[in-house]
Backbone as JSON Lines, residues from 0, in Angstrom:
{"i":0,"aa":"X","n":[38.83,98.53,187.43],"ca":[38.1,97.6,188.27],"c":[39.08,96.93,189.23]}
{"i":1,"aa":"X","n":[38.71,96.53,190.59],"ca":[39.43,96.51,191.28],"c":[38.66,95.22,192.24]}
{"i":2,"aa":"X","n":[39.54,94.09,191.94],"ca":[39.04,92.91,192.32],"c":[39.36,91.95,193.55]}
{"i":3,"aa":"X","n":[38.77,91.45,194.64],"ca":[39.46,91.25,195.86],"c":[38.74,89.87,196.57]}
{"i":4,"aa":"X","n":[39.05,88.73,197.23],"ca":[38.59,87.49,197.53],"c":[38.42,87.68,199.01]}
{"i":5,"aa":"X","n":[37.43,87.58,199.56],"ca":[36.52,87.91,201.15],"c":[36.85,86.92,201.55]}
{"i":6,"aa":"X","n":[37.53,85.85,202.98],"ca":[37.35,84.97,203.19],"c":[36.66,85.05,204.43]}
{"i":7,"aa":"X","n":[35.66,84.23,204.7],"ca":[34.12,84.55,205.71],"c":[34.22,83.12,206.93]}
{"i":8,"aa":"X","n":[34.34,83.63,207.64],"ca":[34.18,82.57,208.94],"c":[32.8,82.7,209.67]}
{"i":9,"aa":"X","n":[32.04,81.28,209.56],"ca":[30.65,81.59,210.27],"c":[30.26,80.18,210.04]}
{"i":10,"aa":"X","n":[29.62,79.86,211.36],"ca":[29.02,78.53,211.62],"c":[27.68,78.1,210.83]}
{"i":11,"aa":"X","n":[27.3,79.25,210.87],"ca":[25.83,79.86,209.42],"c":[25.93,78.86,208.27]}
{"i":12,"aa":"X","n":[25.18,78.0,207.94],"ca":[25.77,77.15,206.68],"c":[24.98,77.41,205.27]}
{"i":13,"aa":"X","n":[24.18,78.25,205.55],"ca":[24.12,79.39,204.38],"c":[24.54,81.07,204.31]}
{"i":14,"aa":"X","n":[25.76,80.66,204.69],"ca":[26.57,82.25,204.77],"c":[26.46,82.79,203.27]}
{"i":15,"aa":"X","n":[26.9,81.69,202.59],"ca":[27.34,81.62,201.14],"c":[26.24,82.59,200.19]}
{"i":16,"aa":"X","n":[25.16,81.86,200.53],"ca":[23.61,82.57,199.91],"c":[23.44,83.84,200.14]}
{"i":17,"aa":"X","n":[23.39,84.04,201.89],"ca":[23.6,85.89,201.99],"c":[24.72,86.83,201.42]}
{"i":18,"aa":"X","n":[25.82,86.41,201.01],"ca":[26.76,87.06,200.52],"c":[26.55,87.11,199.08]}
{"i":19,"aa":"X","n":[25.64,86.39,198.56],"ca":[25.46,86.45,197.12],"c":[24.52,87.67,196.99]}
{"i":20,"aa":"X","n":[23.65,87.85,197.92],"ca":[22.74,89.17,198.01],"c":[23.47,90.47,198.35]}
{"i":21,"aa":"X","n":[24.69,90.36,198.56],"ca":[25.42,91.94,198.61],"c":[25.58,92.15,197.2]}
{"i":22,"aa":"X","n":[25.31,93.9,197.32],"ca":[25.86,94.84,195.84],"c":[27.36,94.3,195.77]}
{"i":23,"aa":"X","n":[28.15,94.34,194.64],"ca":[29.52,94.39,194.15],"c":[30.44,92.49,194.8]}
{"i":24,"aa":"X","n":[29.41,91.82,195.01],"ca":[29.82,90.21,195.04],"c":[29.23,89.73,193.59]}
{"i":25,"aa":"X","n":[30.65,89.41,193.09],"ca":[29.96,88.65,191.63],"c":[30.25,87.16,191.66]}
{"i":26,"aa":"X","n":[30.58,86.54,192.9],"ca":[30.4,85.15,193.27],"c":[30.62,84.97,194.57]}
{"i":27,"aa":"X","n":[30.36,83.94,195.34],"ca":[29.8,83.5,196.29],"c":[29.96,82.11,196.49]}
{"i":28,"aa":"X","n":[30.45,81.27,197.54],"ca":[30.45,79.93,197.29],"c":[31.34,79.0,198.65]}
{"i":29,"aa":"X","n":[30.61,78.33,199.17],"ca":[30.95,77.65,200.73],"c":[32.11,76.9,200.24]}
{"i":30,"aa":"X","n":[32.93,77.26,201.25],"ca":[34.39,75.73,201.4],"c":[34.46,75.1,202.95]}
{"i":31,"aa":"X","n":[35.65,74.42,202.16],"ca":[36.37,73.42,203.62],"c":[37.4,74.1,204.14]}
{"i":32,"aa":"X","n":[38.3,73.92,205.49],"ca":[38.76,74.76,205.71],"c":[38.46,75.26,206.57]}
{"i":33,"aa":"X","n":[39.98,76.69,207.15],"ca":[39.63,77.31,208.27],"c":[38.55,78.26,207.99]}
{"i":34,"aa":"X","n":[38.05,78.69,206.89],"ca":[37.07,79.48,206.36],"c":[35.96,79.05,206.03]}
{"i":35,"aa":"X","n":[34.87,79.41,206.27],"ca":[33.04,78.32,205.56],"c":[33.05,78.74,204.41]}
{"i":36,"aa":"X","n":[33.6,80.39,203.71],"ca":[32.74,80.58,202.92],"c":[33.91,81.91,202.06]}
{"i":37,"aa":"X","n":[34.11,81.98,200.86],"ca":[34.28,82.94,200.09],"c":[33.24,83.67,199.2]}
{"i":38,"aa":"X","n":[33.78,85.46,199.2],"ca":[33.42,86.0,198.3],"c":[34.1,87.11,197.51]}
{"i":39,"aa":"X","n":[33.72,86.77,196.26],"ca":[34.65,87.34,194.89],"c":[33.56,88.7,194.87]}
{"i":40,"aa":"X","n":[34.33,90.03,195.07],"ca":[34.35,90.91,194.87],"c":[34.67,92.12,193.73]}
{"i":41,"aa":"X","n":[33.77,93.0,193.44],"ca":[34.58,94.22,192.16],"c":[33.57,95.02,192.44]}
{"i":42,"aa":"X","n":[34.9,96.17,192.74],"ca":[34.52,97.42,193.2],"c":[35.54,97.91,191.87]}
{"i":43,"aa":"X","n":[34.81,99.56,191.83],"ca":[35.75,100.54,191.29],"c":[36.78,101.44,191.85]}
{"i":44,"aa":"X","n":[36.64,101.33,193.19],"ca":[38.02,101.8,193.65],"c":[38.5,101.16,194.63]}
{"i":45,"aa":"X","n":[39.42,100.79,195.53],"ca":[40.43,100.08,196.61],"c":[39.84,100.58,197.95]}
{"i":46,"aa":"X","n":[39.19,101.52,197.74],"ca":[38.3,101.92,198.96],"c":[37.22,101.67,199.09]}
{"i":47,"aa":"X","n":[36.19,101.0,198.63],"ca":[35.13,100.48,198.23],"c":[35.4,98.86,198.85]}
{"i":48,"aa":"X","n":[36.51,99.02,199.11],"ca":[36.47,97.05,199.37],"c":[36.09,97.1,200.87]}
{"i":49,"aa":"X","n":[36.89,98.62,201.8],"ca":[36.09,98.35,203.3],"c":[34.45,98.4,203.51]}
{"i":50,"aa":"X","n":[34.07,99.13,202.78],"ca":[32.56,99.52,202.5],"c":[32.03,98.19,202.48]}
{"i":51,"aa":"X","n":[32.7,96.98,201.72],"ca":[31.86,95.65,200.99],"c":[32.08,94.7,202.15]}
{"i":52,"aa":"X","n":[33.62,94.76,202.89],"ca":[33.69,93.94,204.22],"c":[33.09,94.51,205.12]}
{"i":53,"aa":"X","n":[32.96,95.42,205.64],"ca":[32.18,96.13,206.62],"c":[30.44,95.41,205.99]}
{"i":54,"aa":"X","n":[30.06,95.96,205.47],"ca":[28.35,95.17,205.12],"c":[28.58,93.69,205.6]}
{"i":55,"aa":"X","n":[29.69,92.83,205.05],"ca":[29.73,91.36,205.08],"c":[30.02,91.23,206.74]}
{"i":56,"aa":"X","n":[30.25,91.78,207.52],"ca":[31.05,91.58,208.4],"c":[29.47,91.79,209.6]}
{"i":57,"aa":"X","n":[28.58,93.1,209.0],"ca":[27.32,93.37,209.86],"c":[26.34,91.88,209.89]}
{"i":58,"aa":"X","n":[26.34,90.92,208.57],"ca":[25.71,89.5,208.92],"c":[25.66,88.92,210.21]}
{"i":59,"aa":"X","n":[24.49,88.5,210.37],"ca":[24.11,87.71,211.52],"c":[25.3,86.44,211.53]}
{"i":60,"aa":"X","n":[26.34,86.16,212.63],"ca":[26.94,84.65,212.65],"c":[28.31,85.03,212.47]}
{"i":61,"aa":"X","n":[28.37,86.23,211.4],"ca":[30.0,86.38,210.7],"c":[30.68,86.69,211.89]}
{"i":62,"aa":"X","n":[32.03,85.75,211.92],"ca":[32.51,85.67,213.15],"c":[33.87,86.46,212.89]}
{"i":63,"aa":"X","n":[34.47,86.8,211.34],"ca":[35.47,87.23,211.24],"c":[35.95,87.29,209.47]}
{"i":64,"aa":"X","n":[36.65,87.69,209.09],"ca":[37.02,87.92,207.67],"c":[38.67,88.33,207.32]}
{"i":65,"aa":"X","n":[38.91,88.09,205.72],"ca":[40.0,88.23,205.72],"c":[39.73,88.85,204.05]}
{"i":66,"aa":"X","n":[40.78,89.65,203.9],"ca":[40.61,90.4,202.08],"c":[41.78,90.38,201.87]}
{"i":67,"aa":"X","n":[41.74,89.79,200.43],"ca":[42.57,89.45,199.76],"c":[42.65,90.18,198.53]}
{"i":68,"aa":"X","n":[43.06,91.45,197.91],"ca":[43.15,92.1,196.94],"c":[43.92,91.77,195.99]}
{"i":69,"aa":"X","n":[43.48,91.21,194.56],"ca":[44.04,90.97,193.29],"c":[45.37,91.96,193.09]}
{"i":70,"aa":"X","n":[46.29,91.47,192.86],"ca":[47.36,92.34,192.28],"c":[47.76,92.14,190.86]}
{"i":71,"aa":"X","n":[47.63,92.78,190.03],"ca":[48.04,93.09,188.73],"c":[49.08,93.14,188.55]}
């Protein structure tokens, strides 16, 4: 399993909620900051994480993103 932190820029102030409705987000949750909004990701392979930013990235508002892949 292969685990990675989305950070979501969007004026949208329920970004948070739509990202909870993607496959392979197992949390979801608005901050402060240069970012509105994170999401905790698990995929089964390291290639699966563009697949999950690419979907997050097609949202209405999402202005930009950043992935952060767990290292073991």
């Amino acid at each position: 399993m292969v685990r990675a932190i989305i950070l979501v820029k969007s004026p949208k102030k329920l970004i948070a909620v739509k990202l909870r409705k993607l496959p392979n987000i197992s949390n979801s949750f608005p901050t402060s900051g240069q970012f509105d909004a994170v999401a905790v990701i698990e995929v089964n392979q390291l290639s699966q994480i563009k697949e999950v930013t690419n979907q997050i990235q097609k949202i209405s508002g999402v202005e930009r993103t950043e992935t952060m892949v767990e290292v073991e």
